[in-house]
C-alpha positions in Angstrom: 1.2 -9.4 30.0 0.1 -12.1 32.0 0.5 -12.6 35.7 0.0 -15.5 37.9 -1.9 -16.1 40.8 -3.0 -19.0 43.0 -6.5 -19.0 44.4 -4.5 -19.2 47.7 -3.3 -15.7 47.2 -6.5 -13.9 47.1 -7.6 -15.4 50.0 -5.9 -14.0 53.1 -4.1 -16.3 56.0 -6.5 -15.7 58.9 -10.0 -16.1 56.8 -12.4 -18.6 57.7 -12.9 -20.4 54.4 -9.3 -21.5 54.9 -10.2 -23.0 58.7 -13.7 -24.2 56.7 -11.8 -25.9 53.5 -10.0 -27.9 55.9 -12.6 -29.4 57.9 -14.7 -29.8 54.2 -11.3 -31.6 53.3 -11.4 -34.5 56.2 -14.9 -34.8 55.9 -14.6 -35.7 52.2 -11.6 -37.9 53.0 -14.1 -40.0 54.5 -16.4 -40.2 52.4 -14.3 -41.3 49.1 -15.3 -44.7 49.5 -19.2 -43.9 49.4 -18.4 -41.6 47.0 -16.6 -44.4 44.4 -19.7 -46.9 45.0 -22.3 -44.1 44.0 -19.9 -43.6 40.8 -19.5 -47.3 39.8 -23.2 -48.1 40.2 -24.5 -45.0 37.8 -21.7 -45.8 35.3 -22.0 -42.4 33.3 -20.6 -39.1 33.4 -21.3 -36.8 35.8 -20.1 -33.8 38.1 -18.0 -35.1 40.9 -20.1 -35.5 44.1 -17.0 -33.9 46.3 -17.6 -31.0 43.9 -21.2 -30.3 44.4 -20.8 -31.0 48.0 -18.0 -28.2 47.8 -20.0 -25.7 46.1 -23.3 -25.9 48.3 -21.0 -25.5 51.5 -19.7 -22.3 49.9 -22.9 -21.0 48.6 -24.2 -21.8 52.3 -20.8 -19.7 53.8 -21.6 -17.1 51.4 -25.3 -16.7 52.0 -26.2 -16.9 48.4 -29.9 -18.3 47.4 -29.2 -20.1 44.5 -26.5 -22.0 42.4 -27.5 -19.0 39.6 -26.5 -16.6 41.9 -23.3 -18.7 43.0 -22.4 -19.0 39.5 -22.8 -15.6 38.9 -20.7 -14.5 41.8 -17.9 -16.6 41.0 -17.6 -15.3 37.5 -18.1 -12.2 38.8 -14.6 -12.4 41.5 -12.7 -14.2 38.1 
């Protein structure tokens, strides 16, 4: 049987990531614009630069060393 459950459910009310991810949130806001220039002049595929900038700030909270050991973590709390 399957059971859902959001992301938002495994992270409890009062953590800090929650306080973090909306700080990360405005910040990004402001930054769409630079972000859409930096896509339009590349013109190709690539990963999302809100993303990245997503990941490293969680790898940073975390205190993980590399984006190996990110990956591996994240697969790891799946």
């Amino acid at each position: 049987m399957f059971t859902y459950v959001t992301l938002g459910d495994l992270v409890r009310a009062e953590h800090p990531r929650r306080s973090i991810r909306e700080i990360l949130n405005t910040a990004l806001r402001g930054m769409n614009e630079i972000f859409a220039r930096m896509h339009a002049e590349f013109e190709r595929e690539s990963i999302v630069p809100e993303q990245l900038l997503r990941g490293l700030v969680l790898q940073s909270h975390c205190g993980l060393r590399t984006e190996r050991l990110l990956r591996d973590a994240e697969n790891h709390h799946k």
